[in-house]
C-alpha positions in Angstrom: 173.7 31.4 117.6 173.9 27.6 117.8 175.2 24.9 115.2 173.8 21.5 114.5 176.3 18.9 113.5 175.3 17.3 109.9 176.9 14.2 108.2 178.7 14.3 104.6 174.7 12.7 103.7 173.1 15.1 105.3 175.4 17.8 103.4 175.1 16.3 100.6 171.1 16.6 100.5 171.2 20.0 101.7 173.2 20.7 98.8 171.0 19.2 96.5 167.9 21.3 98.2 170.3 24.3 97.9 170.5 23.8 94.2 166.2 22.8 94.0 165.4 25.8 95.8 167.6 28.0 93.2 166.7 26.6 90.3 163.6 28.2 87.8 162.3 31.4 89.1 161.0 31.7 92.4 160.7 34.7 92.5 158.6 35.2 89.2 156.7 31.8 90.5 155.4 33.2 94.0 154.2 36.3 92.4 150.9 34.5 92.3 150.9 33.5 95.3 150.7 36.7 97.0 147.2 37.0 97.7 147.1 34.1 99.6 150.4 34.9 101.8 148.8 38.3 102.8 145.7 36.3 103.9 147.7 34.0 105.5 149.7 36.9 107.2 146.4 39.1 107.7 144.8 36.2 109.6 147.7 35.8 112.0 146.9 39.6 113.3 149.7 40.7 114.4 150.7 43.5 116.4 153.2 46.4 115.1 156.6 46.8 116.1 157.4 43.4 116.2 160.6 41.6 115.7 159.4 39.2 113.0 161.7 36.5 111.5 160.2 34.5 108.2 162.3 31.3 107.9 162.5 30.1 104.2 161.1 33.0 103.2 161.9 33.0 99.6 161.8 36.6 97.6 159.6 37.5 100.6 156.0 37.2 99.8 155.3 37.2 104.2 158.4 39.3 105.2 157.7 42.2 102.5 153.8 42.6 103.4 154.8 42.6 107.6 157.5 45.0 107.3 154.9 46.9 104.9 153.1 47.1 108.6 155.4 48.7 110.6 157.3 45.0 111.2 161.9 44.8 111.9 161.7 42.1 109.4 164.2 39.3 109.2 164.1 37.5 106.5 166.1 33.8 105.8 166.3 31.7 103.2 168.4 28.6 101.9 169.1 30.6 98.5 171.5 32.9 98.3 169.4 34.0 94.9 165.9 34.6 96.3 167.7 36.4 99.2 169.3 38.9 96.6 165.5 39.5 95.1 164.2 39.7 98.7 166.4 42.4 99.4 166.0 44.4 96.0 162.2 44.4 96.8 162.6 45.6 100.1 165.5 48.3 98.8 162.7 49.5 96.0 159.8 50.0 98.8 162.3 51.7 101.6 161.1 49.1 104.0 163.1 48.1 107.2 164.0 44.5 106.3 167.0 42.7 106.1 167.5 39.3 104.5 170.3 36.7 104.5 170.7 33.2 103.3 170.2 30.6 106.4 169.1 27.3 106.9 166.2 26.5 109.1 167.4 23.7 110.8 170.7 25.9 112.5 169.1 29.4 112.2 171.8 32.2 113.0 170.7 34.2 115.7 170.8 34.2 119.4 167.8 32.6 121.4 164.8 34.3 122.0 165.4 37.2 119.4 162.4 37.9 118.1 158.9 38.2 119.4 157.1 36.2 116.0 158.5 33.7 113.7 156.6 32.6 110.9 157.1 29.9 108.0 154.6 29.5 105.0 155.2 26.4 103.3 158.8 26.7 103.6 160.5 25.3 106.6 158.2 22.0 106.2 160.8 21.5 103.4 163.6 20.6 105.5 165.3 17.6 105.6 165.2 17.4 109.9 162.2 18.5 110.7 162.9 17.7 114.7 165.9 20.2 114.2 163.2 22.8 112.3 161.2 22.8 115.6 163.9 22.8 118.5 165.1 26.4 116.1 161.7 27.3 115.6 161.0 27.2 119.6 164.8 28.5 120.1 164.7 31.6 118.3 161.4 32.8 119.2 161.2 34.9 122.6 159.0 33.3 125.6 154.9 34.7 125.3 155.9 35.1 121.4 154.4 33.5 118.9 155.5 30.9 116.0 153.3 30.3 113.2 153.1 28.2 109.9 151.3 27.7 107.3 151.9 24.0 105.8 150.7 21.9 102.7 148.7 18.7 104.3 148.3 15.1 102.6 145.1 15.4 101.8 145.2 18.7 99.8 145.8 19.6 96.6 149.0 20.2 97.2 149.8 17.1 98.8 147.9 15.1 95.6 150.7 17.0 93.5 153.1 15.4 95.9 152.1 11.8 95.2 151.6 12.4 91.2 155.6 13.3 91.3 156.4 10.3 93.9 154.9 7.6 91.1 158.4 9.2 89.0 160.6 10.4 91.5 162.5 7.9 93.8 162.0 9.5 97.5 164.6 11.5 98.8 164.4 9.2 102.3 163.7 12.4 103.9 160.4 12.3 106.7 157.7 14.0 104.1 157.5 18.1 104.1 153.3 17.0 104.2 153.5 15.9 107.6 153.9 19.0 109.4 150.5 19.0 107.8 149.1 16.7 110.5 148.1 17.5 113.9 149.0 15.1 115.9 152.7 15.5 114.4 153.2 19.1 114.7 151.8 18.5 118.5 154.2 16.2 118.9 157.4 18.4 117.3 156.1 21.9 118.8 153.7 21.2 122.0 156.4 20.6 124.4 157.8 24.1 124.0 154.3 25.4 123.9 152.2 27.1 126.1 149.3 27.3 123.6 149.3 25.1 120.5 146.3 25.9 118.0 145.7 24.3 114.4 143.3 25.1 111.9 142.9 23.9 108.4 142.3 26.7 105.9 142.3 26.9 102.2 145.5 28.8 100.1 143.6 29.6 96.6 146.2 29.3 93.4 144.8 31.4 90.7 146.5 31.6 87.2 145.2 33.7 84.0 145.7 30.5 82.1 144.6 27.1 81.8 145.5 24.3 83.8 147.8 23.0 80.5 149.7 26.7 80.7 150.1 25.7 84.4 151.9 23.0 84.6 154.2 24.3 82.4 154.6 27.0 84.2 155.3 25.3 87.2 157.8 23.0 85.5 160.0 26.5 83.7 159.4 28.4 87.1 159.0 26.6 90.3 162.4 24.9 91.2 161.4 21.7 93.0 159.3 20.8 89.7 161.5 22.1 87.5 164.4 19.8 89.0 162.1 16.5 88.8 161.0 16.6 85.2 164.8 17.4 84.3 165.7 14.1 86.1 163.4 12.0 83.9 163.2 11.3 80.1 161.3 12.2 77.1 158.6 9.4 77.8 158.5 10.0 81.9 158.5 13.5 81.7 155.1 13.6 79.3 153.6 11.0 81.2 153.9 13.3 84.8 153.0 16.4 82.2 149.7 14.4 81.5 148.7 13.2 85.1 149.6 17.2 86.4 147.7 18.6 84.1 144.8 16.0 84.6 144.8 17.3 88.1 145.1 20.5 87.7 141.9 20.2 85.5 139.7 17.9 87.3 140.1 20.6 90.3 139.9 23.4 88.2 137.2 26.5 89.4 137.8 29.1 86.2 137.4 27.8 83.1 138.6 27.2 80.2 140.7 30.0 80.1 141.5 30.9 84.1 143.2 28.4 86.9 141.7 28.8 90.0 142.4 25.8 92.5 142.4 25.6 96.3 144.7 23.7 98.3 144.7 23.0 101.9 146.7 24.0 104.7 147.3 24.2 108.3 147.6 27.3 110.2 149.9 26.3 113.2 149.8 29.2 115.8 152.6 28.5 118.8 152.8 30.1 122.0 156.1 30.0 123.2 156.3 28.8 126.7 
């Protein structure tokens, strides 16, 4: 295992990302988006038997449907709650995974311990994202493989990004959307990399409610959003409610009474050299 020195500002931010991360429901949130972490984790094709680690893996949407395949799941997270609802999931199934609270940026295990790591939109959240890839690369064994599935600037996700930036002051962190980009992630992972492929792929959101229902949802139940409209008043907050929900709409697939709304990724699969 292997520390990285941070500042008081640097602890100070993690703190504050602690406290996003825990905040809402994540676990209640990520329930629909299930489907689309098994695609993303069927499309990897992995074999069984593997020693898998899932960094930020939240109540385990990834970890839960490997270690449903025969996968030693590891599971980390930056809050301690999600890691407690990981953990009950995987108690309630009988499945062989373990989860503790860790940060992505000074994971806690030795190098090379396990033959996959994966991250689905959740280490692109870091604050460091040169320390995310020298653990990343660290942890994983030589001939494994790291992969990760991250929001780009383009997609829908990434529009949500720069609704909330016209409110929220920027946290002077690099943005989570550029592990999105190519040419980036070549530049953060292809040095430790004997193979470096990147495809862009579509993650469908699908809610049975309309897009108004959603961003309320979003805002009760998803901790980054929940955090950003408690940080602005009355007049602010229905202003981002109206702009949200304008997007959510204009994209909208179902109806007037069903969500559906695809948002792009990239699938960045990693070789280990």
């Amino acid at each position: 295992m292997r520390t990285i020195a941070t500042t008081p500002e640097i602890e100070g931010l993690k703190a504050r990302l602690k406290d996003t991360w825990m905040a809402g429901d994540y676990d209640r949130f990520s329930r629909y988006m299930e489907q689309g972490a098994r695609i993303f984790y069927e499309q990897l094709d992995l074999p069984a038997g593997c020693d898998l680690l899932d960094v930020a893996c939240g109540s385990g949407q990834v970890a839960l449907w490997a270690a449903r395949d025969g996968m030693n799941v590891t599971g980390v997270d930056i809050a301690p709650n999600l890691i407690q609802r990981a953990q009950a999931r995987a108690k309630a199934e009988k499945l062989n995974a373990r989860f503790m609270e860790g940060d992505a940026e000074a994971l806690p295990f030795d190098d090379a311990s396990f033959d996959i790591v994966i991250s689905l939109v959740g280490a692109m959240f870091a604050p460091r994202p040169d320390a995310v890839a020298r653990e990343l690369l660290r942890v994983c064994s030589p001939g494994g493989t790291i992969a990760m599935g991250n929001w780009t600037g383009d997609g829908f996700a990434g529009q949500m990004f720069k609704t909330f930036a016209k409110f929220i002051a920027p946290s002077g962190m690099p943005a989570p959307v550029l592990w999105g980009d190519e040419t980036v992630v070549r530049e953060r992972l292809g040095h430790g990399a004997s193979d470096l492929k990147m495809t862009r792929r579509q993650y469908d959101f699908t809610y049975p409610f309309p897009p108004a229902e959603v961003v309320g949802f979003f805002r009760q139940y998803y901790g980054p959003t929940n955090r950003a409209f408690a940080s602005l008043d009355e007049g602010h907050a229905r202003r981002l409610h109206e702009e949200l929900e304008e997007l959510w709409s204009t994209h909208n697939r179902g109806g007037d009474d069903l969500t559906v709304v695809s948002s792009e990724y990239l699938e960045v699969i990693a070789v280990r050299a």
